[in-house]
N, C-alpha and C positions, 0 to 999 in steps of 0.2 A: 431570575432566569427561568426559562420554561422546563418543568418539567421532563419533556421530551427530550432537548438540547442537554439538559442536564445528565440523561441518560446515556446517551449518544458519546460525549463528552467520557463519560466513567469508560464505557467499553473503546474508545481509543485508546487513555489515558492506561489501561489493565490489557493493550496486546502492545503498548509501545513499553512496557514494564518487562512483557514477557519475551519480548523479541530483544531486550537488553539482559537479559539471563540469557536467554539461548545462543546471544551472540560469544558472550562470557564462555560459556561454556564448550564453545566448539573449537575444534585443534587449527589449529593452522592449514593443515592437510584438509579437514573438515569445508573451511572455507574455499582451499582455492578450487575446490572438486563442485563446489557449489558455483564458481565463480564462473568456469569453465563452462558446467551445464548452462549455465543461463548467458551465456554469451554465446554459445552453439544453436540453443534456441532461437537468441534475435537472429543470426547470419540468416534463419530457416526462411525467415519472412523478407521481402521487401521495404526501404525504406518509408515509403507511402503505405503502405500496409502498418506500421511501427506508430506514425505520426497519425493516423487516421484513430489508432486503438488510445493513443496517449490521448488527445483531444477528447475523444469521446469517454475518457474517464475522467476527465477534469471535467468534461462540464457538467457530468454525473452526480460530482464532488459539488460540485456548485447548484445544483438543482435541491441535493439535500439539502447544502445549508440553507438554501432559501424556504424551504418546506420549513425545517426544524425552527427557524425563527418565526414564520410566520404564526405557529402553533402556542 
């Protein structure tokens, strides 16, 4: 495995560790306060607006990985 990939890989693999403590450790209260804010945010925006930003992360998502393995 290259290098790069391999780097790439650690820092997913160490915020999807950390965002599983942080999940642990928020109350209930915590989440749905969370839940609500970010569902207030989508209403802000347009459907098309929503689906334009999703696609354009995923193919963002897909432009790395093709980078990262090419290296």
């Amino acid at each position: 495995m290259k290098p790069e990939y391999r780097e790439y890989l650690k820092k997913i693999t160490a915020f999807n560790r950390w965002e599983t403590i942080d999940r642990r450790n928020r109350s209930v209260g915590q989440s749905l306060e969370q839940f609500v804010m970010l569902y207030d945010l989508g209403r802000y925006f347009s459907d098309d607006q929503k689906n334009r930003s999703h696609h354009e992360h995923l193919n963002k998502l897909i432009e790395v990985q093709k980078i990262l393995r090419k290296r």
